[in-house]
C-alpha positions in Angstrom: 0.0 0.0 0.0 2.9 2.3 0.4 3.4 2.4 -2.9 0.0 3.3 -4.3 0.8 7.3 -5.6 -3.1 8.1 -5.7 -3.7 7.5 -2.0 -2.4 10.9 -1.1 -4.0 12.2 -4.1 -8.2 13.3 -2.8 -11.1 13.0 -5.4 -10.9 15.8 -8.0 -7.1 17.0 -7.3 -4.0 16.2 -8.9 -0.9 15.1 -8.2 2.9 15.7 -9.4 5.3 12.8 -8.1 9.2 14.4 -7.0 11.5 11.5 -6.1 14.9 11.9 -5.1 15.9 8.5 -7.5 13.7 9.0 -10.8 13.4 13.2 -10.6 9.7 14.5 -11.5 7.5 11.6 -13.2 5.9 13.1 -16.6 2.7 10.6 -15.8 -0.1 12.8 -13.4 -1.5 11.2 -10.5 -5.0 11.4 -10.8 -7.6 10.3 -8.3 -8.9 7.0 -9.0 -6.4 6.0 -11.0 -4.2 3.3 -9.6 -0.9 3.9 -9.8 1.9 2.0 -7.9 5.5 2.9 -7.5 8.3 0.3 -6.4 10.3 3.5 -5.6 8.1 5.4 -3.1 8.8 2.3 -0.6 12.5 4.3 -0.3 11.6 6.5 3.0 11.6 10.0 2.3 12.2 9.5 -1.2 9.4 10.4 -3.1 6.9 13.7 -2.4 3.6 13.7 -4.3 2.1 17.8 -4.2 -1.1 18.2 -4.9 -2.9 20.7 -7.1 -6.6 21.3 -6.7 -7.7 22.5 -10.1 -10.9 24.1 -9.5 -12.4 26.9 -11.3 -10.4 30.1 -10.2 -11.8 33.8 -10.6 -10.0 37.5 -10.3 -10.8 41.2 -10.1 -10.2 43.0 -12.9 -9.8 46.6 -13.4 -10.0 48.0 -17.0 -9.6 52.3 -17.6 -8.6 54.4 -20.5 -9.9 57.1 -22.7 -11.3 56.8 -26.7 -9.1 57.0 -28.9 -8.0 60.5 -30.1 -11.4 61.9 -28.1 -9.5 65.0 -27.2 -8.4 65.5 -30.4 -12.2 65.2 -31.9 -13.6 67.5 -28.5 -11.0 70.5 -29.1 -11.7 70.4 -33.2 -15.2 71.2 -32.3 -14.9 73.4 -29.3 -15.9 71.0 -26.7 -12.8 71.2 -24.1 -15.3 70.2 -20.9 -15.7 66.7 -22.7 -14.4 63.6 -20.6 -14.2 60.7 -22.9 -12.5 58.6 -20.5 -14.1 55.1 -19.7 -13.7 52.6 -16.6 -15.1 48.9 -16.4 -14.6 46.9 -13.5 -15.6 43.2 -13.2 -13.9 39.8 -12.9 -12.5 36.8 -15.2 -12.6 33.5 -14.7 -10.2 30.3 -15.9 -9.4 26.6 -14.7 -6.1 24.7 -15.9 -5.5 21.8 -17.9 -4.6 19.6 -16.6 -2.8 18.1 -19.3 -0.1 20.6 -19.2 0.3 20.6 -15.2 3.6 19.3 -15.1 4.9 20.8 -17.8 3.3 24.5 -16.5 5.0 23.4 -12.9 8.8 22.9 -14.5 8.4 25.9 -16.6 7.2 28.1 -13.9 9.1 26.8 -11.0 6.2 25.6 -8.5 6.4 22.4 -6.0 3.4 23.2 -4.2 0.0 25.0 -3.7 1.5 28.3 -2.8 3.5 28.1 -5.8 0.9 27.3 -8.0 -1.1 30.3 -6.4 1.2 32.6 -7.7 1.7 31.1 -11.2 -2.1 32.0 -10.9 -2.4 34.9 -10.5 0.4 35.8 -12.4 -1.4 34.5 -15.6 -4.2 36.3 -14.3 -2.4 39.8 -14.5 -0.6 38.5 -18.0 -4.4 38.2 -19.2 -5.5 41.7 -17.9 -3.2 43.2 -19.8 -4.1 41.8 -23.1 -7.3 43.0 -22.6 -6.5 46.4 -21.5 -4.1 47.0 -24.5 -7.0 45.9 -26.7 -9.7 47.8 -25.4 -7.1 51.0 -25.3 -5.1 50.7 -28.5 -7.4 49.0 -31.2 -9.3 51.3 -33.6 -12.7 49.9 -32.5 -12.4 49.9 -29.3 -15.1 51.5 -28.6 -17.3 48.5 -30.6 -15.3 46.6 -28.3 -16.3 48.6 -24.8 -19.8 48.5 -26.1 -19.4 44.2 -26.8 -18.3 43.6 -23.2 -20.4 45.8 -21.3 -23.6 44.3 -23.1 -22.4 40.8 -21.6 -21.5 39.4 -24.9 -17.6 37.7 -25.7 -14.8 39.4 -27.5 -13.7 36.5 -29.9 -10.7 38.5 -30.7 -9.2 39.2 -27.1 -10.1 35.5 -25.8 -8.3 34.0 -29.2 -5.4 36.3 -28.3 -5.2 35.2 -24.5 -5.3 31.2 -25.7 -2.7 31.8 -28.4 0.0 33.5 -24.9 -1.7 30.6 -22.5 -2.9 27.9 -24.3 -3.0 26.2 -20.8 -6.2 27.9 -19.6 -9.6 26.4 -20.2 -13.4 28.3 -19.9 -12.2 31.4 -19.8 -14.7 34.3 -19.2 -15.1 37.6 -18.2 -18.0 39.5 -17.3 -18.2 43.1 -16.3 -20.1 44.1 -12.8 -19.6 47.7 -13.3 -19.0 50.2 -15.8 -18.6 54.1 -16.4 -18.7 55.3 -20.4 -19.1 58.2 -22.1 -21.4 58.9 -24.8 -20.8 56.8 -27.7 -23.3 58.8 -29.9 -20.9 61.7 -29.6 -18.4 60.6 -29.8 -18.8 59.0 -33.4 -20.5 61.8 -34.3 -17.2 64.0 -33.7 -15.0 61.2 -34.9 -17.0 61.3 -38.7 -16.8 65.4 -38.6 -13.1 65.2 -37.6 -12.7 62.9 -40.5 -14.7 64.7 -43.3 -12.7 67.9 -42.2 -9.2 65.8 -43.1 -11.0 64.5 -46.2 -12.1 67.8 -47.4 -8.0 69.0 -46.3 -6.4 66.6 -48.2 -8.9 67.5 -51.6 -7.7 71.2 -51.4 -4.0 70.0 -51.0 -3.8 67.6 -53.3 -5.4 70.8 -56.2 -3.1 73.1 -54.3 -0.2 70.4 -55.4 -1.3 69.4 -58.7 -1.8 73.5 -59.8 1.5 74.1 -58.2 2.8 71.2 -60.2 1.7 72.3 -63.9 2.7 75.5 -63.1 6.3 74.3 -62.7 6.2 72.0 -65.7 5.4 74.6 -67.9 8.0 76.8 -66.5 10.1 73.9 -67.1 9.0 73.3 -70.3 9.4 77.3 -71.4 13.2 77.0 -70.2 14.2 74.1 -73.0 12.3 76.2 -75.5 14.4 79.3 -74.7 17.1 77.5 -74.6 17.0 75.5 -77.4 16.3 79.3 -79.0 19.5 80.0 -77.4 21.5 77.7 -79.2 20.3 77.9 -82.0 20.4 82.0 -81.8 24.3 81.5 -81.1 24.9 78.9 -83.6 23.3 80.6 -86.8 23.4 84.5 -85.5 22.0 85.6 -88.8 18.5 84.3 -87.5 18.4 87.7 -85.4 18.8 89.6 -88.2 16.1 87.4 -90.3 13.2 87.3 -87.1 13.8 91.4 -87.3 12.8 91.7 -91.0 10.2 89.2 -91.0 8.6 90.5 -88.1 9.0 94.2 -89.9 6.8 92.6 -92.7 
């Protein structure tokens, strides 16, 4: 019976076997699976830590401002206008456990406080993927609007799989949220924009005049000075142009 591994294993947690003679085993003890070990007779040889993969959740904390918003409030006048927004709520994520032992060597932890941290280290590594998205991307205002409805971000979850493709049922769900008006805000955002359409229009003809006028300068300077050559290769011409312009 001493060397049954799953005995010190209880009923939904996992175990990682340690042993001083064969190093970490790259089988995981589970519950109710037997598993016998010739090697854990050896006193004090072999230590089996347990991991209790339930269902974890975290507080999250997500703030920024619209993209460019001051830049569309000052081109209309509005200075007093806060576009800032604030969403505050929590995510949620269990482990595979699968990739336990190989999430324990890369991440250095022997035990449940160890594993705590890798924890909420991934769950601080995940917050910031979606704070970069909902601040950088150029929707992220669709995006704002997607989350505090309640619905997923397809984008933002496919981006937090692809840097920890170790978590499983991820969510996140917002309990609180302070936005500014949307409706204004794209409203601003399209007048700022027709304003740099219209700008670029009357460059571009400011350009392309600007252009043709220097072409035909251009063009005017090889006539005259083709006329110049020729003028001081055959100097009689002067003389010629004067009496036929007489006529």
């Amino acid at each position: 019976m001493f060397g049954w591994a799953q005995l010190t294993v209880p009923t939904g947690q996992y175990g990682i076997i340690n042993s001083k003679t064969h190093g970490i085993d790259p089988e995981l003890v589970r519950s109710g699976e037997f598993r016998w070990l010739w090697y854990k007779l050896i006193p004090t040889n072999v230590k089996i830590s347990v991991f209790d993969l339930k269902y974890n959740k975290f507080p999250i904390n997500f703030n920024g401002t619209l993209p460019s918003g001051n830049t569309y409030s000052s081109f209309v006048g509005l200075t007093n206008t806060n576009f800032s927004w604030n969403l505050q709520g929590e995510i949620g994520f269990n482990i595979n456990p699968d990739m336990l032992i190989d999430l324990a060597a890369k991440n250095n932890f022997t035990d449940k406080e160890g594993f705590n941290i890798y924890l909420a280290n991934t769950a601080a590594g995940v917050e910031v993927i979606v704070q970069r998205s909902l601040a950088s991307a150029a929707d992220s205002i669709d995006r704002i609007e997607l989350l505090i409805s309640g619905a997923s971000d397809s984008l933002i979850e496919s981006e937090i799989m692809a840097k920890y493709p170790e978590i499983r049922d991820f969510s996140l769900s917002i309990k609180s949220a302070k936005y500014p008006d949307f409706v204004l805000y794209r409203q601003l955002r399209l007048l700022y924009e027709e304003y740099l359409a219209k700008q670029r229009d009357s460059i571009k003809l400011t350009f392309e005049k600007r252009a043709e006028n220097q072409i035909e300068t251009h063009l005017r300077f090889e006539e005259l000075e083709k006329y110049g050559e020729l003028l001081s290769k055959y100097p009689k011409l002067i003389e010629y142009l004067e009496l036929e312009k007489k006529q």
